[in-house]
N, C-alpha and C positions, 0 to 999 in steps of 0.2 A: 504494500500500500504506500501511495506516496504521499505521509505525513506533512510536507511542505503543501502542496496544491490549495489546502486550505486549513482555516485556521479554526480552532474548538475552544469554544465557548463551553464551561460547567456551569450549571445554575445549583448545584447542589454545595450545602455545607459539610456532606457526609465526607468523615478523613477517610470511611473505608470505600466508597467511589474515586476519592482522588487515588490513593496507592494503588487500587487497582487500574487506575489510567494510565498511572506511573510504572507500574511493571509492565503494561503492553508496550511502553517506549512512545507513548504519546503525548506530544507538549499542548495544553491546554491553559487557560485564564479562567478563575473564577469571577463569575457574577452571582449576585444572589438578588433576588425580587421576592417583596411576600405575595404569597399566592392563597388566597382560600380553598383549603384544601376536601372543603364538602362535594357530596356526589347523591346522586339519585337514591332511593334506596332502593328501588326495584333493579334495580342493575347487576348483572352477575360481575364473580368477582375478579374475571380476567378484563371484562370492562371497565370494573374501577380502577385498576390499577393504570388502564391506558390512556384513561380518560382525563385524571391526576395527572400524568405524566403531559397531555397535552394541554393543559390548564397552564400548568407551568410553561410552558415552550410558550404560549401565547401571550403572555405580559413582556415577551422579546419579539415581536410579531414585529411591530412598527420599525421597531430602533434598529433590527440587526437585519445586514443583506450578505457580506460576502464571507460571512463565518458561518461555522455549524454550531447552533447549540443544542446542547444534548443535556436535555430533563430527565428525571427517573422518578417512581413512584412502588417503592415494595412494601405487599400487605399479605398478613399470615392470614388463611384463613382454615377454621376447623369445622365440620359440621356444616357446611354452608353459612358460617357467622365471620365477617372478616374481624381480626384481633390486630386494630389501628395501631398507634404509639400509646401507650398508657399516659393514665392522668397524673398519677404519684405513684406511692411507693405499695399500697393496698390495694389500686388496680392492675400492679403488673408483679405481683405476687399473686392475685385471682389468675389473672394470664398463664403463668405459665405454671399453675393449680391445675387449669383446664388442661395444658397441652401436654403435662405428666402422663408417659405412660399412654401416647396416643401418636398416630400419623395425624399431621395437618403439612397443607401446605403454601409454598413462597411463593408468590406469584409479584413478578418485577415488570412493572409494564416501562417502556423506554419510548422516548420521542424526538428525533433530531431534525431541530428546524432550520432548512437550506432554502435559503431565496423563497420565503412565503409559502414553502411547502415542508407539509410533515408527513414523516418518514417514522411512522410509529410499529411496536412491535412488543410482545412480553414472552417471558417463560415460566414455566411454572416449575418447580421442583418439589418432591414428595420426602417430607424428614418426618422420620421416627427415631421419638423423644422414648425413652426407658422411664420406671418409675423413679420419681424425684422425690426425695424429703422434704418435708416443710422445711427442716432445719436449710440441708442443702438450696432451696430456693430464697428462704428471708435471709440468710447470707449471701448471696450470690447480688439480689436486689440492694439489698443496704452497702455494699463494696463498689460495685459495679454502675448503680443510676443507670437501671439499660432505659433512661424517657423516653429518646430519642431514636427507640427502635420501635418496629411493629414487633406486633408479638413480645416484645420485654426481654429480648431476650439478641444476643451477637454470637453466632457460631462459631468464630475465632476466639470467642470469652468462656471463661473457665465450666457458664452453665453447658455449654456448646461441648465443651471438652470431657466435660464428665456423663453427660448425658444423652448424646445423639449418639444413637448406636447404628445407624446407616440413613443414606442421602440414597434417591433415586434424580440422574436430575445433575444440573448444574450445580457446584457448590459454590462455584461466584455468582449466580444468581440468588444465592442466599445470603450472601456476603451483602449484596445490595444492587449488583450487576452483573448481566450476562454476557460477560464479555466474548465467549466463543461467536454468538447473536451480533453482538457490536461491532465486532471486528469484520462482519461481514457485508453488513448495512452498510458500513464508514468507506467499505472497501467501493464498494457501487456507486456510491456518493462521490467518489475522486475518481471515475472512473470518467475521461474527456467526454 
């Protein structure tokens, strides 16, 4: 891919999207814009996630023409109930109460905006969590503050290490991006 042709834009504050930009060898510029991150409710939930993800690419609609920005949007969802970022520390100890000892899955929806056109896309990945202790999870929560994740929880962080006993599925799409997916959209996109 030829990384020069054009230039990426991140709208995300996630460190674990940057590192992952950064090991594919891709030089990119943050921006960040608040986005309202509400959605339909009747909406399945590979739609939420793509739809988020184009919410955000559009508060860069106007201002951006000769860069790619690339928005991302990942929600855990179990049972058909999507499990957002938690409120505090009581609701993402309920979180991952539920997701003890259950398959749920990540679903990452991605959207990169090129000259007034989106270029969106998601993946889903299937993780089964082993049973967890109360103890192991209000430690994990009180150390960790996973707010900022869906599902309360980072696969690289100690609850991820002690407790996911197998991934079907992308594991950087759990991380927060799919990058095997990325790397191939980006590739099309610099394609003359």
């Amino acid at each position: 891919m030829n990384h020069e042709l054009k230039k990426l834009i991140l709208a995300s504050k996630s460190p674990r999207r940057q590192e992952l930009l950064r090991l594919m060898g891709i030089d990119f510029r943050i921006v960040l814009k608040e986005v309202d991150e509400s959605y339909p409710a009747d909406m399945d939930p590979e739609d939420v996630a793509v739809y988020i993800a184009e919410k955000k690419a559009k508060a860069f609609d106007e201002s951006v023409t000769d860069e790619i920005v690339l928005t991302a949007d990942t929600i855990v969802c179990v049972n058909n109930q999507i499990l957002g970022k938690p409120e505090n520390a009581e609701h993402a100890i309920e979180m991952l109460q539920t997701l003890s000892g259950r398959m749920h899955y990540v679903i990452t929806g991605v959207c990169l905006l090129y000259k007034h056109k989106y270029h969106s896309f998601y993946d889903v990945s299937e993780v089964y969590f082993g049973e967890l202790t109360d103890e192991e999870i209000i430690d994990y929560v009180h150390k960790y503050q996973p707010f900022d994740k869906a599902g309360s929880y980072g696969i690289q962080e100690r609850i991820g290490l002690i407790g996911i006993e197998r991934i079907n599925g992308s594991y950087t799409n759990v991380v927060g991006l799919p990058t095997e997916k990325l790397y191939r959209e980006l590739e099309k996109l610099s394609e003359p």
